[in-house]
C-alpha positions as CSV (number, residue, x, y, z in Angstrom):
1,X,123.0,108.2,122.3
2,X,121.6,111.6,123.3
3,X,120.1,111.6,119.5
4,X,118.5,108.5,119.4
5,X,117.0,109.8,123.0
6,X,116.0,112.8,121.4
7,X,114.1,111.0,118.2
8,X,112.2,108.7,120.7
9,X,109.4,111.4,121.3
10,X,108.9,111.9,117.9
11,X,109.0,108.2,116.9
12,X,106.0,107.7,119.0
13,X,104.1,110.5,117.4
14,X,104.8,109.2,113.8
15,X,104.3,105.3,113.7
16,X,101.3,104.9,115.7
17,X,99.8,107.3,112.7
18,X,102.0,105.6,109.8
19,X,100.8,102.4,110.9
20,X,97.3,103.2,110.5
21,X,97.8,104.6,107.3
22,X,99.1,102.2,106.1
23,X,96.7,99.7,107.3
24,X,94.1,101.6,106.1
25,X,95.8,101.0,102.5
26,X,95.7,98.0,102.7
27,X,92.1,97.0,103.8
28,X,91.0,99.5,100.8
29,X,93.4,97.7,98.4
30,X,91.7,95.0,99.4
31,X,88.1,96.0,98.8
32,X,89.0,97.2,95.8
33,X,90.4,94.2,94.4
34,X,87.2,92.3,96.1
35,X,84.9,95.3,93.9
36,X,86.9,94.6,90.7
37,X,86.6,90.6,91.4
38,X,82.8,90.9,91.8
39,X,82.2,93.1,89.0
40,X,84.4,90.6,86.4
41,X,82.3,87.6,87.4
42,X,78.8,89.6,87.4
43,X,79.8,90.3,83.8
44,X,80.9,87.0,83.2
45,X,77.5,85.2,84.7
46,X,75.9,87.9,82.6
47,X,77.6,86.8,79.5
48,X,77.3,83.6,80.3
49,X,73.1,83.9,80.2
50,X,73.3,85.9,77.5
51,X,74.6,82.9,75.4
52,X,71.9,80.5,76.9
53,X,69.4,83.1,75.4
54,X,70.6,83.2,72.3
């Protein structure tokens, strides 16, 4: 008991910050993927009007 008491002080310390890290993962994942999604279809519409034209 008196180790789990001792790792208390620490445990605060370290998941407030882990948490945010890895939120912060994750809302970059996800505007990365959003990036790659929006450059695939750009290309597509782009591919797509460069058939009308020809």
């Amino acid at each position: 008991m008196d180790f789990l008491a001792a790792m208390v002080p620490y445990l605060a310390v370290i998941v407030p910050s882990a948490a945010l890290a890895a939120l912060f993962y994750f809302a970059m994942k996800a505007i990365f993927n959003a990036d790659r999604s929006e450059r695939e279809a750009l290309a597509q519409a782009e591919r797509e009007a460069d058939e009308r034209l020809d």
